[in-house]
C-alpha positions as CSV (number, residue, x, y, z in Angstrom):
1,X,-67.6,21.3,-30.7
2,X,-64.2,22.4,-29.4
3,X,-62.9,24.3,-26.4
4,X,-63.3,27.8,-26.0
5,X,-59.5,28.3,-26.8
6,X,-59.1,25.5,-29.4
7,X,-59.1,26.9,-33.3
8,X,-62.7,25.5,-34.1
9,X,-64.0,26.4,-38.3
10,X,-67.5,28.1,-37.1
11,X,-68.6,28.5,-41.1
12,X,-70.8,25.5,-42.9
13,X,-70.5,23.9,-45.8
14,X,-74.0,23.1,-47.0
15,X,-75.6,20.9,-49.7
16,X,-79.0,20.4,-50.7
17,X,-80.8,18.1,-53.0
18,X,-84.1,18.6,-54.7
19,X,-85.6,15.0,-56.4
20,X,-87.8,15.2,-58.9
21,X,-90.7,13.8,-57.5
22,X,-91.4,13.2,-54.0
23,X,-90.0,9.2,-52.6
24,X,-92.0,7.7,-49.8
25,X,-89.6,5.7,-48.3
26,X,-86.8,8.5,-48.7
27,X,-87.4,9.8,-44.5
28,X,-86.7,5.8,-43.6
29,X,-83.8,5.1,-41.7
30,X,-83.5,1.8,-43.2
31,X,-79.9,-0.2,-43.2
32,X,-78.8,2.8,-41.4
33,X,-78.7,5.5,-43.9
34,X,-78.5,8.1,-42.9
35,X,-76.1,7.0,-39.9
36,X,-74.0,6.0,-43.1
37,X,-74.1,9.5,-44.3
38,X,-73.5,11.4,-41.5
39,X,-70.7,9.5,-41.0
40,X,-69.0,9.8,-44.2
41,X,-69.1,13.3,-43.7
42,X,-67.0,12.9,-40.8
43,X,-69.7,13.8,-38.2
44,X,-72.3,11.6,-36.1
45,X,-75.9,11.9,-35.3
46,X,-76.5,13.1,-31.8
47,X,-80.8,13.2,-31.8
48,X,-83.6,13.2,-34.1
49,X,-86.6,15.4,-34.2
50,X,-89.6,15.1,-36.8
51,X,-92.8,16.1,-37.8
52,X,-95.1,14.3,-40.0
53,X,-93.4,15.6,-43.2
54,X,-90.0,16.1,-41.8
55,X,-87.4,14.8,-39.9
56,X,-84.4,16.7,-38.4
57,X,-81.7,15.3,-37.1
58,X,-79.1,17.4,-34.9
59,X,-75.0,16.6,-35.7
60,X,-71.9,16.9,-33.6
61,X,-71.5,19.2,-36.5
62,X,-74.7,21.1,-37.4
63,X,-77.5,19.6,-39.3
64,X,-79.4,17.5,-41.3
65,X,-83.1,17.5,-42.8
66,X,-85.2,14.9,-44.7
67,X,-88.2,15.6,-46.5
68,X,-90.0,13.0,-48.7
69,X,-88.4,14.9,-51.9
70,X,-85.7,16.3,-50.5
71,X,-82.2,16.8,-48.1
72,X,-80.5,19.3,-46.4
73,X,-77.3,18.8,-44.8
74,X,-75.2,21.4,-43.3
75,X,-71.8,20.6,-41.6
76,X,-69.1,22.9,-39.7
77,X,-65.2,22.2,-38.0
78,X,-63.1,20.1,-40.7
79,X,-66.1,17.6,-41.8
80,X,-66.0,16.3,-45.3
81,X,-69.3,17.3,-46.6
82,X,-68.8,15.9,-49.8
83,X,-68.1,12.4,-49.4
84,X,-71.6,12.3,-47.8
85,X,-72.9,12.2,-51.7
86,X,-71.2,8.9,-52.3
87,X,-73.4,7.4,-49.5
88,X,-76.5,9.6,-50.8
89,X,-76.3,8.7,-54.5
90,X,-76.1,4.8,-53.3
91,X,-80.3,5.2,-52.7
92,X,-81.2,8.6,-54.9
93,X,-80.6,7.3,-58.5
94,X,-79.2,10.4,-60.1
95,X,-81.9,10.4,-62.4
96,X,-84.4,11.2,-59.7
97,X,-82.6,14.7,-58.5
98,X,-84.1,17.9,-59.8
99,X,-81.9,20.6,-57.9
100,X,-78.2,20.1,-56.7
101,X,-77.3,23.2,-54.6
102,X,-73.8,23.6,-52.7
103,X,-72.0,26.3,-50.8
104,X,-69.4,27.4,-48.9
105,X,-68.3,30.4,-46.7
106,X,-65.0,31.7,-46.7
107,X,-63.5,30.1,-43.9
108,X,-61.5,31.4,-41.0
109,X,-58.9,28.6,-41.0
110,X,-58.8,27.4,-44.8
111,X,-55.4,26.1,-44.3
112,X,-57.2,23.3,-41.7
113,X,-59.4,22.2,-44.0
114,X,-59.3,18.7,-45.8
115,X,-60.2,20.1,-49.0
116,X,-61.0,23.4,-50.5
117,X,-64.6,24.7,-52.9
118,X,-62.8,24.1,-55.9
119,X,-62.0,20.7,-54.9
120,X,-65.2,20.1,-53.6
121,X,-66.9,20.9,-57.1
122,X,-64.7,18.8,-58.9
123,X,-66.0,16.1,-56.8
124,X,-69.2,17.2,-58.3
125,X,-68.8,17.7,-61.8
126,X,-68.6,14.3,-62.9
127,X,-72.2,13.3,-61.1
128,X,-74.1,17.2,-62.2
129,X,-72.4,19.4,-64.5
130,X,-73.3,22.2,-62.8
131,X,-72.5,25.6,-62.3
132,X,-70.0,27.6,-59.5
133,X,-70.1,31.2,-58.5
134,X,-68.4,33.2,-55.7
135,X,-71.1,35.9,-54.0
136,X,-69.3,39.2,-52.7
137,X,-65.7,40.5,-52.7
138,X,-62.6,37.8,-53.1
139,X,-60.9,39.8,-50.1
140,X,-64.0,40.4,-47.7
141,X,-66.7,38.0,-46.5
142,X,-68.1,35.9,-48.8
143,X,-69.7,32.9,-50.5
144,X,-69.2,30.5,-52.9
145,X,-71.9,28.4,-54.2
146,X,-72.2,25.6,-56.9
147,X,-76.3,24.5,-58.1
148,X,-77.3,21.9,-60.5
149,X,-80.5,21.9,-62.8
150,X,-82.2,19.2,-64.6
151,X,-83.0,21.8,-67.1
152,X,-86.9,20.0,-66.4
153,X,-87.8,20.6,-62.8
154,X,-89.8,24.0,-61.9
155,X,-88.7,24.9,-59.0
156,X,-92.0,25.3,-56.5
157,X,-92.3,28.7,-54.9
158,X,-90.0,29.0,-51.7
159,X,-87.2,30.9,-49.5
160,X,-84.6,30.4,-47.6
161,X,-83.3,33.0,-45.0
162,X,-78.5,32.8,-44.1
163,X,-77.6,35.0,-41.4
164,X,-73.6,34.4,-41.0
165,X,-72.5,35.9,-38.1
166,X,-68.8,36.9,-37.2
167,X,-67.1,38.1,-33.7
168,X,-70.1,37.6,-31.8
169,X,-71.0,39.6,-28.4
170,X,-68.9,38.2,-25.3
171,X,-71.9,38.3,-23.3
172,X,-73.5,36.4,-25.3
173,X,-71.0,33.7,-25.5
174,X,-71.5,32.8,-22.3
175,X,-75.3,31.9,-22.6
176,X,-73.9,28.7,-24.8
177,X,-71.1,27.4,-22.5
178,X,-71.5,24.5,-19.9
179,X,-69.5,26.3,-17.0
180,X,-72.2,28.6,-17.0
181,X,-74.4,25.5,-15.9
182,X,-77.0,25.9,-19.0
183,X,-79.2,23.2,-20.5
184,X,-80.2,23.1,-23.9
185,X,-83.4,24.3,-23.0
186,X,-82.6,27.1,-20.6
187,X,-79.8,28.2,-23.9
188,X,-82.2,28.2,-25.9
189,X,-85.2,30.2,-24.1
190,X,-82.8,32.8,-22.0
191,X,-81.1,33.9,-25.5
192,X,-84.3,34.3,-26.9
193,X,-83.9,31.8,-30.0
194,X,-86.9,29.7,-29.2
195,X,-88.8,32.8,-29.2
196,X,-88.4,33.3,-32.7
197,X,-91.0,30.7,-33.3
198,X,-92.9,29.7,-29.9
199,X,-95.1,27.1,-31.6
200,X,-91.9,25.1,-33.1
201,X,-91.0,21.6,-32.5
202,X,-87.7,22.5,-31.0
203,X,-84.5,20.5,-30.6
204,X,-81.2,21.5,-28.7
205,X,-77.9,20.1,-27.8
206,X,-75.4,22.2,-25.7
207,X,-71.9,21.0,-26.3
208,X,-69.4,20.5,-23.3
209,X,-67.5,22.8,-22.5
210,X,-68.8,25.1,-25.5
211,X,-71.2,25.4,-28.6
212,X,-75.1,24.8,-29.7
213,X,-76.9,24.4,-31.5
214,X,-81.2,24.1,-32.2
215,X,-83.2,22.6,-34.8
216,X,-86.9,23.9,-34.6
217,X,-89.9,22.7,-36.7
218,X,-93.1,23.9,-37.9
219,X,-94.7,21.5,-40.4
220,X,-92.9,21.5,-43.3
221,X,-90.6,24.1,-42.3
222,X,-87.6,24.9,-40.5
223,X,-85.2,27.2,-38.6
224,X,-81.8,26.0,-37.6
225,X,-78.9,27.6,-35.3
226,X,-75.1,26.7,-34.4
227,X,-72.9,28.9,-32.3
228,X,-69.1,28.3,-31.9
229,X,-68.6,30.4,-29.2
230,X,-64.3,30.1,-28.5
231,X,-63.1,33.2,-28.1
232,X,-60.4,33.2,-30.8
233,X,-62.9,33.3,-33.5
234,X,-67.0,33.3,-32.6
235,X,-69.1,32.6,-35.1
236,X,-73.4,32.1,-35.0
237,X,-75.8,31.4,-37.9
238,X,-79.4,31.1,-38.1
239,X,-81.4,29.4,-41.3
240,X,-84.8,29.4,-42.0
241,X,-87.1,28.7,-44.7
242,X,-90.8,30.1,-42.9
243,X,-91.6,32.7,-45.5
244,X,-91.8,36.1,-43.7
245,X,-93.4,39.1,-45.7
246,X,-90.8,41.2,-44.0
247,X,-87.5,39.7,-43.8
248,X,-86.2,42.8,-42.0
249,X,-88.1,42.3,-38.3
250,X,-86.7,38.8,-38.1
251,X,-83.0,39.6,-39.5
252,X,-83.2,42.4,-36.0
253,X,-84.4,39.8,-33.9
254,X,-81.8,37.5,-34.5
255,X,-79.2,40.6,-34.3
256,X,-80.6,41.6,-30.9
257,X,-79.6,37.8,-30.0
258,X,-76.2,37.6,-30.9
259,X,-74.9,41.4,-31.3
260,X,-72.4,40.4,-33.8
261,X,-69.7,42.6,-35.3
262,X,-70.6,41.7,-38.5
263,X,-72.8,39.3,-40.6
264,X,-73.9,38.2,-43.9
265,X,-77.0,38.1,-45.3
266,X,-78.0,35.5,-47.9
267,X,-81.7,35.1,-49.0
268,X,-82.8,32.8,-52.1
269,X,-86.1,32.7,-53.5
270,X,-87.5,31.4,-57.0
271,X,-87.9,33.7,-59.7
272,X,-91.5,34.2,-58.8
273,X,-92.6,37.6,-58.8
274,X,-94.4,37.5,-55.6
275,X,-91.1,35.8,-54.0
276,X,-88.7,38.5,-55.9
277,X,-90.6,41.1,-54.2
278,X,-89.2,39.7,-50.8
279,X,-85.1,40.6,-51.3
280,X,-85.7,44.8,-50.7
281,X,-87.0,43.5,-47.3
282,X,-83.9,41.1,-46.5
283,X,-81.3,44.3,-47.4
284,X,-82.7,46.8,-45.3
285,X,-80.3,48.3,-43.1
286,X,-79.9,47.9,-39.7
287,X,-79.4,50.5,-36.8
288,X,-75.8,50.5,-35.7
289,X,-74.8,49.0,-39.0
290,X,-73.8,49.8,-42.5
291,X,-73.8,47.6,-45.3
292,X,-70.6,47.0,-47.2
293,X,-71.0,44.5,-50.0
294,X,-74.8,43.9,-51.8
295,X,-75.7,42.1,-54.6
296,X,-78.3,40.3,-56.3
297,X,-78.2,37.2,-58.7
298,X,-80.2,35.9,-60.6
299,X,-79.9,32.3,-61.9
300,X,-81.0,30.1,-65.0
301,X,-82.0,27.2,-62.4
302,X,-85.2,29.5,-61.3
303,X,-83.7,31.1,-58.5
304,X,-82.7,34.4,-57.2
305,X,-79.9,35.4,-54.3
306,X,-79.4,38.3,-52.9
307,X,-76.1,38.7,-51.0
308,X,-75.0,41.1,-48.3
309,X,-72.0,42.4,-45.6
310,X,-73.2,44.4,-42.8
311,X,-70.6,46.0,-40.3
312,X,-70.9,47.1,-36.7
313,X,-71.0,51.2,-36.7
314,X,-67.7,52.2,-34.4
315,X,-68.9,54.0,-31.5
């Protein structure tokens, strides 16, 4: 993480891969993966947390979790999320993956950047021919995302909860700075994130002289959070894939946290009908908000996204 007055890209690029059947040995560290892949990302592994089905490891730029069938890496600043797949595909045979899923968030500094989405997916193409889209308006907040299907795998019955947070409350920033003499810990209790989920496996990093962020843990699942707290262009967000009935008490929590001027909402789910019936809850909106942008997509990989803006009400 950067300064507090250094141009810092707050916004991840995120990819996920789905194999086709669970691998034993995938979780091993062995001949220093997953070192390897961090680091052809442009980032490095800073700690490790795990669970007996998961492991989480926290990045000097975001995240990364293993599951025996499965990775999730997420990536901030001017990494090269992309050229992590070179690494990944040298011990997943392509053969094996199920589910390709990519995205990016319009960025506040694009220009900074080593490579842009298109680029990105062209990377792509040649290993999964795939499929791109662009959720919301070209000239608002956005994202674009690019998935792969096997055309065999059905996808088993889950969600995953994006809030993308923008200009975030100053008060807040200072709960995630070093000068105010923090620790991890104490960021991460005081500004109510652990509270989320008290019974999580939690692991923080406070970044010097700026920035956290929190992997948590709960079995199989997980919530993540990375602030970039500089004051020329705050930024928070907060995954999570523990299914909640109602999205909307958790999206208000996490709000309350980090009092942002405006956010994004993402939520995917499979097609199920039971999971479909979980979106109206993610949409709902907020006091001292009003929603700009919504959408909902459905795709022919099994899965459904619905996308939203939500601005601060002007007092």
């Amino acid at each position: 993480m950067e300064t507090d007055t250094t141009i810092f890209e707050g916004p991840e690029k995120k990819l996920e891969i789905i194999l086709s059947s669970p691998d034993p040995n995938l979780r091993s560290g062995q001949n220093g993966r997953w070192l390897r892949v961090v680091a052809a990302s442009g980032a490095q592994i800073l700690s490790r947390a795990s669970t007996p089905t998961q492991d989480a490891y926290l990045l000097s730029e975001s995240s990364l979790f293993v599951w025996r069938d499965g990775i999730l890496m997420i990536t901030c600043g001017r990494t090269r999320l992309i050229d992590a797949l070179d690494e990944v595909l040298g011990f997943i045979p392509r053969d094996r993956i199920g589910y390709v899923f990519y995205e990016r968030k319009n960025l506040m500094y694009p220009e900074d950047q080593p490579a842009d989405f298109e680029t990105d997916v062209a990377r792509l193409l040649p290993f999964f021919p795939g499929k791109s889209y662009r959720l919301g308006p070209a000239n608002h907040d956005h994202l674009h995302v690019f998935y792969y299907w096997n055309g065999q795998l059905k996808p088993e019955k889950d969600a995953t909860l994006q809030i993308l947070m923008n200009d975030l409350d100053p008060a807040v920033i200072k709960l995630f700075s070093l000068a105010e003499g923090v620790t991890p810990e104490a960021a991460g209790k005081r500004s109510g994130l652990t509270g989320l989920y008290p019974n999580a496996v939690t692991d923080g990093y406070l970044f010097a002289p700026c920035g956290y962020s929190m992997n948590g843990l709960l079995g199989n699942h997980y919530f993540t959070a990375h602030v970039t707290p500089q004051s020329n262009g705050s930024y928070a967000s907060f995954e999570t894939n523990v299914i909640h009935q109602d999205y909307g008490v958790l999206i208000g929590e996490v709000i309350d946290i980090f009092r942002p001027a405006k956010f994004s909402l993402v939520l995917t789910t499979t097609l199920h009908e039971s999971y479909l019936s979980l979106h109206p809850s993610a949409a709902k909106i907020l006091s001292g908000y009003r929603v700009t942008e919504k959408s909902m997509y459905e795709f022919d990989s099994g899965y459904a996204v619905t996308f939203s803006n939500h601005h601060r009400i002007s007092r």
